[in-house]
C-alpha positions, -999 to +999 in steps of 0.1 A: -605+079-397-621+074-365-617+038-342-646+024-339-635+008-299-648+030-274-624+033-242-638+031-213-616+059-187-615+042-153-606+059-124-587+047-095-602+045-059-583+076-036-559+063-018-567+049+013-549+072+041-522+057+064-539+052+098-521+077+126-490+069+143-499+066+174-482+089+202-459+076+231-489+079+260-511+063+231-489+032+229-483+036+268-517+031+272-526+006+250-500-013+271-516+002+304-546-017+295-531-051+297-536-069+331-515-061+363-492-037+340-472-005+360-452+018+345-424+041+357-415+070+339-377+080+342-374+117+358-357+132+389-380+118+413-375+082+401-333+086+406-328+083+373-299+098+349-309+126+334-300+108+303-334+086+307-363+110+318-390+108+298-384+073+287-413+047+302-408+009+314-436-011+319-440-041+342-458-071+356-466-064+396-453-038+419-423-050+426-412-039+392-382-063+390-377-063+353-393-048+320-412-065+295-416-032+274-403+002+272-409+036+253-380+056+246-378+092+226-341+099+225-305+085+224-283+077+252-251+091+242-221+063+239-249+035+243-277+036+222-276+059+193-284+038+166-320+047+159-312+084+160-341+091+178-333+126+185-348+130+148-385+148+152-416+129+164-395+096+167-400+070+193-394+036+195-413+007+214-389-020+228-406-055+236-392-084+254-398-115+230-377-143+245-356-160+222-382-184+206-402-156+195-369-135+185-359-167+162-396-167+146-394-135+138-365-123+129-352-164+112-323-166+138-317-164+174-309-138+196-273-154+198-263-147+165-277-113+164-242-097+162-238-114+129-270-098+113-268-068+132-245-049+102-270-055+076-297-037+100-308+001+094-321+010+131-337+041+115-362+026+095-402+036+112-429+012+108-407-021+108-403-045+138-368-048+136-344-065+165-332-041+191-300-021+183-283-029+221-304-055+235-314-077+199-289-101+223-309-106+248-339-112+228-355-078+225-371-063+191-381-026+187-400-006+162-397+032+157-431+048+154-452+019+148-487+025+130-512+016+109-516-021+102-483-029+122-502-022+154-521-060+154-489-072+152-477-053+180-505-056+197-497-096+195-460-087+203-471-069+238-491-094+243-469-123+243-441-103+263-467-096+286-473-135+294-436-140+298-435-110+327-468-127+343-452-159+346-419-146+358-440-128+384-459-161+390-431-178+394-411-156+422-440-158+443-453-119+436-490-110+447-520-122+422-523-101+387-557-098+372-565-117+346-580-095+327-616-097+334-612-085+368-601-119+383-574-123+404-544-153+390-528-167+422-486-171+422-481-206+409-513-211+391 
């Protein structure tokens, strides 16, 4: 005997493809294209250990006092080898988020990141994890961030970005565009 129902055969949509990782000079640019942002890129010229070329710090104002983000694409033996980012086409963005951000994110502040820090896999791409060395001091990473993580990063840089303007405000450096071309005075 036949059944009388009919089935109808649906056919799921293709799946939609993950959006690119983007590259280290990708990410470096997108942070490049934030106001008043330099970056120095670790290599022989700069005195840096050998240990560090390649890696890129970005900063508020020329006189480069201290990082609000960095790009880094290998271990440094005996310090940071946690991410194992000698693994192929890893990197990992650091960003400076102060320790109110740090405790929105992440549900606890940067103080008591030692007592999270063994329940943490530092390999894992695409999350926004804290920092393996410097989660202490405030500091989140992500290895290899992409697709719909990058509006969130972008918010991320952006906010780290503030906090290096008004540090640079704040010890008198030289005006940092605003952005639209405009010039922000120290102190304003």
């Amino acid at each position: 005997m036949f059944n009388d129902t009919v089935e109808v055969m649906t056919q799921s949509p293709p799946p939609v493809p993950a959006a690119p990782i983007p590259t280290e000079a990708e990410l470096a640019r997108r942070i490049l294209a934030l106001p008043g942002v330099t970056q120095v890129r670790a290599d022989a010229e700069s005195g840096a250990p050998r240990a560090s070329w390649g890696e890129r710090f970005f900063f508020v104002g020329p006189d480069r006092r201290r990082p609000f983000a960095t790009i880094v694409a290998h271990d440094t033996p005996g310090f940071d080898e946690d991410s194992r980012l000698d693994r192929p086409d890893v990197h990992r963005l650091n960003v400076e988020l102060g320790r109110a951000e740090f405790q929105r994110r992440f549900g606890y502040p940067p103080a008591r990141f030692p007592d999270h820090r063994a329940g943490i896999d530092f390999t894992r791409q695409g999350e926004i994890l804290p920092h393996p060395v410097y989660g202490l001091h405030g500091w989140a990473c992500v290895l290899c961030p992409g697709g719909g993580l990058l509006p969130e990063v972008d918010r991320l840089l952006a906010h780290a970005h503030a906090r290096a303007v008004g540090r640079h405000r704040r010890a008198g450096g030289p005006p940092v565009p605003d952005g639209g071309g405009n010039l922000s005075a120290p102190g304003r």
